[in-house]
N, C-alpha and C positions, 0 to 999 in steps of 0.2 A: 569734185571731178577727179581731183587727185586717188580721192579711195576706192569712186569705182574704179580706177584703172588698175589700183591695186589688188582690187576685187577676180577683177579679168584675168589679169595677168597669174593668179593663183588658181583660176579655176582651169586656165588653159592649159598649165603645168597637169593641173591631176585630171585633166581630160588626154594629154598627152603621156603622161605614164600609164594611165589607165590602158591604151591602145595599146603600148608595148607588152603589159602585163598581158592582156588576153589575145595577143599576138588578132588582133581585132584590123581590119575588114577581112584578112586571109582567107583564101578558098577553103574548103572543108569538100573533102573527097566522097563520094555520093558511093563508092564499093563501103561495106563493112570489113572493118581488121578487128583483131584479137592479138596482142602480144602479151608474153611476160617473160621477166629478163629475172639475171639473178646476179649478183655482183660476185667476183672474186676479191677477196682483201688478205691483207697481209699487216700484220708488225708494223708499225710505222718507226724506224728505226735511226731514221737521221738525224738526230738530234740528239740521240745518248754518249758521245763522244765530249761533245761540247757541256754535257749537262755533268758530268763526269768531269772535266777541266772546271766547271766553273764550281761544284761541291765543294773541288780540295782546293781551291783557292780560299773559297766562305770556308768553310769548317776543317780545312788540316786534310792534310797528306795523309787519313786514314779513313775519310770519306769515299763513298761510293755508291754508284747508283745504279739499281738492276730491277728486275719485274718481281712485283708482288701481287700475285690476284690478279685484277684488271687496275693498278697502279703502277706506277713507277716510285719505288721511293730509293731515297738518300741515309742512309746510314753510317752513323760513328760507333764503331763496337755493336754495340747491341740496341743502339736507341736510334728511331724514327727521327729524323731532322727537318724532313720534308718530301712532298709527295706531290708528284705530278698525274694527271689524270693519263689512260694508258690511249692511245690515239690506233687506228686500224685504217688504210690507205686502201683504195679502190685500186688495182690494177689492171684487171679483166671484165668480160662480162660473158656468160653464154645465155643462152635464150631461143624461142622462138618466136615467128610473125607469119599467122595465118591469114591471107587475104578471100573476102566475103567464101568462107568456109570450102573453097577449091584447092587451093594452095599454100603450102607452110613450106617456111623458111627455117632449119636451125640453124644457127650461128655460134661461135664463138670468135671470143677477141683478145688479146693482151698489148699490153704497152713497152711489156719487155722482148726485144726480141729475140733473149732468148730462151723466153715461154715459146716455142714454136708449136702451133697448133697442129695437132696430126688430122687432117681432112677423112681420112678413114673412120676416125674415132669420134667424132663430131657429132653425127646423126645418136648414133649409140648413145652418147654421155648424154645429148638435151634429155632423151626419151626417160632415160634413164632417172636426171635430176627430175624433172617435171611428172614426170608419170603420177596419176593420180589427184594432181591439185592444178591441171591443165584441162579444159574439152579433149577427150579423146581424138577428134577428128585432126586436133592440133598435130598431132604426132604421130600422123599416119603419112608418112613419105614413101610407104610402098618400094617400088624397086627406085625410085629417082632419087639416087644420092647426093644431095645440094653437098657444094665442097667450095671454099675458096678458088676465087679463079684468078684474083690477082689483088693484091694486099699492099699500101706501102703507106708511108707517115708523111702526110699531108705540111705543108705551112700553112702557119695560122691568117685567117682571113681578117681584115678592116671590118670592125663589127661596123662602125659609121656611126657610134654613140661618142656625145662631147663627154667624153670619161677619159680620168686619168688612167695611164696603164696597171697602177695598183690598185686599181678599180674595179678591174675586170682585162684578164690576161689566159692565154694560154699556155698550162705548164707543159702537157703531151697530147699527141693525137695519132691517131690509127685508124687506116680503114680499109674493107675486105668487099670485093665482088661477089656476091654469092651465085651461083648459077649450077645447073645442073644437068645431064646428060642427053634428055631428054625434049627432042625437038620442038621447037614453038613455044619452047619452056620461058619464062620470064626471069627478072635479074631483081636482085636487092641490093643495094650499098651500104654495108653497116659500118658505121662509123664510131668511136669513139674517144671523148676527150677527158683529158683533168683539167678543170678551169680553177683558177685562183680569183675570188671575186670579192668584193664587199658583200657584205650580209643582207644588203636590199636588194643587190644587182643579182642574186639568186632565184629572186621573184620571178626573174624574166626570162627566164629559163625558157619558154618557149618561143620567145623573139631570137634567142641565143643558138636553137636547133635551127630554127627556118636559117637562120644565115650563116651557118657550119654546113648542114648539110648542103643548103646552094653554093658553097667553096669545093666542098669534096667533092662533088659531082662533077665542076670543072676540074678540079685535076684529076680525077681518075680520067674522065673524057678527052682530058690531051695525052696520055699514054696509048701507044703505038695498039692499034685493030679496037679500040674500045670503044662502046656506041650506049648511048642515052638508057641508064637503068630506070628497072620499071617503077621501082621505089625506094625509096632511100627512110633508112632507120638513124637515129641520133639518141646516142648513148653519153650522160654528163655524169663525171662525180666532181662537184663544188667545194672546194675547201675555203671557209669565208676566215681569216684570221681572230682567232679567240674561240673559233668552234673546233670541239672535241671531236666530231666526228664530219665525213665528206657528206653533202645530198646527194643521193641519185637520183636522175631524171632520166626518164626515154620518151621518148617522141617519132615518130611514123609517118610519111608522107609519102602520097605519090606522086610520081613525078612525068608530066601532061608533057605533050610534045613539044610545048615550046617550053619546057623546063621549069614551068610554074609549078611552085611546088604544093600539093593539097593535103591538107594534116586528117587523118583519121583521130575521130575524136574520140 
């Protein structure tokens, strides 16, 4: 008796991850989208202070540690002492999102703010990056200039998971209205975050969008004239501890008038 229970109770677990992983019975949106994003990254630079204190501590006041190739290494005079692998951090994202081949959205994003996105330059740059390894139709925004219409950095929402917080966390988040001049026109919400997670809790990446973007859409929605966008984009780069480099995820949803959110697959 005892080992079927134990049987049960094991198979209920990876029937219950299983749903998280495939963000499983979720609506699936009946429009066709098309997106592709492209990350910004930079130096991942925090750490060379301390890496640097903790050298000339291990090996003498004439240690030192700076960029070699794509390594970091530590050096006494002329000899190698030790080497770190060289890390590169998500900051931004631009991209576009064309929904059932009427309407495209370019975006960009940053987490600093002061990378401030020029709205005039935006349309330019996607077409620009993308050109040629996108559908054409992608990047035909004609005279409607999509431009942010209001941008600000969200708090992080109760994912509702029994995890600990160094389990799964969020370091930053950002997110922008997209909309455009053009009457009857529709709205996107792109969002983006850096999550700190374990190395499983990555898997779940898109239980993780459906419940960001359901956060960001309430609070764009509680700022003053703002009313229900048409769809909402979720932009992750993952940093699991002991991994060299961040995941990126993107995910696309529209978003039905009662807020339910429906993923384009």
């Amino acid at each position: 008796m005892l080992k079927k229970l134990v049987v049960m109770a094991v198979l209920s677990g990876l029937v219950a991850y299983g749903l998280l992983l495939t963000d499983w019975p979720a609506p699936r949106s009946q429009h066709t989208g098309y997106f592709a994003v492209a990350p910004s990254q930079k130096a991942d630079l925090s750490h060379l202070d301390d890496w640097n204190r903790a050298a000339k501590a291990k090996y003498g006041p004439n240690a030192s540690t700076a960029m070699h190739g794509r390594k970091w290494v530590t050096v006494v005079g002329d000899k190698v002492v030790d080497t770190r692998p060289f890390a590169w951090s998500v900051y931004g994202f631009s991209g576009v999102f064309m929904v059932s081949r009427v309407e495209s959205f370019p975006f960009e994003l940053s987490l600093d703010p002061r990378d401030a996105v020029d709205p005039q330059q935006t349309a330019a740059q996607v077409k620009t990056r993308f050109a040629g390894t996108v559908p054409a139709e992608a990047l035909e925004f004609g005279s409607r200039e999509w431009r942010p219409a209001l941008c600000h950095y969200p708090k992080p929402p109760d994912f509702g998971f029994p995890l600990p917080s160094s389990a799964l966390s969020v370091d930053a988040s950002t997110i922008c209205l997209m909309r455009s001049g053009a009457e009857g026109s529709h709205t996107a919400l792109i969002g983006f975050a850096r999550v700190d997670a374990s190395f499983w809790v990555r898997l779940l990446s898109r239980r993780v969008c459906r419940i960001l973007s359901a956060s960001w859409i309430e609070s764009m929605m509680s700022r003053p004239d703002s009313r229900r966008p048409d769809y909402v984009a979720c932009m992750l780069a993952t940093k699991a501890e002991g991994a060299e480099h961040e995941a990126v995820t993107a995910r696309f949803f529209e978003v039905r008038e009662d807020r339910t959110l429906a993923a384009f697959d």
